[in-house]
N, C-alpha and C positions, 0 to 999 in steps of 0.2 A: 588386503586393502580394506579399510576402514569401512562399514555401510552408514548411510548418512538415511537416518530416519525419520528425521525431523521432516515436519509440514510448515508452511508459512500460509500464512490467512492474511487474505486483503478484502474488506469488506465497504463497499460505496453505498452510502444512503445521497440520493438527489433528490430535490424537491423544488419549487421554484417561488421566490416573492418573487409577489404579484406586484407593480408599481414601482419595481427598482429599475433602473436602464442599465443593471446586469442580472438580469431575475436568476441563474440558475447559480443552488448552491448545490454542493456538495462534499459530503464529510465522508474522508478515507481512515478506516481505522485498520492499523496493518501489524503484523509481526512478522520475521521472518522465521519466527519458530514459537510452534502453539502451546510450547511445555513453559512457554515463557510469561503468557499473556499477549495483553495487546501491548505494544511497544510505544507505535506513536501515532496522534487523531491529529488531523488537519482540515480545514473548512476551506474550496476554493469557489470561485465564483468563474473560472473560464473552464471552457474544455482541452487549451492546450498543455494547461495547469495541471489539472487531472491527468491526462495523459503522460507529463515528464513524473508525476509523480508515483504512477502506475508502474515506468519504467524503470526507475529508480530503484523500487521496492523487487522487481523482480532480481535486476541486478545484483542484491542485496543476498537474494534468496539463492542464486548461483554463485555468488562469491560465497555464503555458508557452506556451499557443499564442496568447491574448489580448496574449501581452506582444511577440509575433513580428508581432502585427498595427499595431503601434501604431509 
């Protein structure tokens, strides 16, 4: 069976303007594999936001290594 050595990097910077009535941003820069770079950067402004796209990305990182088994 195949070993899957690849790493995936997700990286969250948040920070918050002040004076917006959604102050919180936050930029994901993410790969699912770090021989690659970074793949894709996004800015959201919610936490549910952040969250599906956390999951996503994991997702991402398990379907790479389900596809190395196959």
């Amino acid at each position: 069976m195949p070993q899957d050595n690849r790493s995936g990097l997700l990286i969250i910077r948040a920070w918050m303007e002040h004076g917006s009535s959604a102050p919180l941003r936050a930029e994901l820069s993410t790969t699912t594999d770090v021989s690659s770079g970074i793949e894709r950067t996004s800015v959201h402004t919610d936490v549910v936001q952040v969250g599906a796209e956390v999951q996503t990305w994991l997702r991402g990182v398990l379907a790479g290594k389900e596809r190395l088994a196959s």
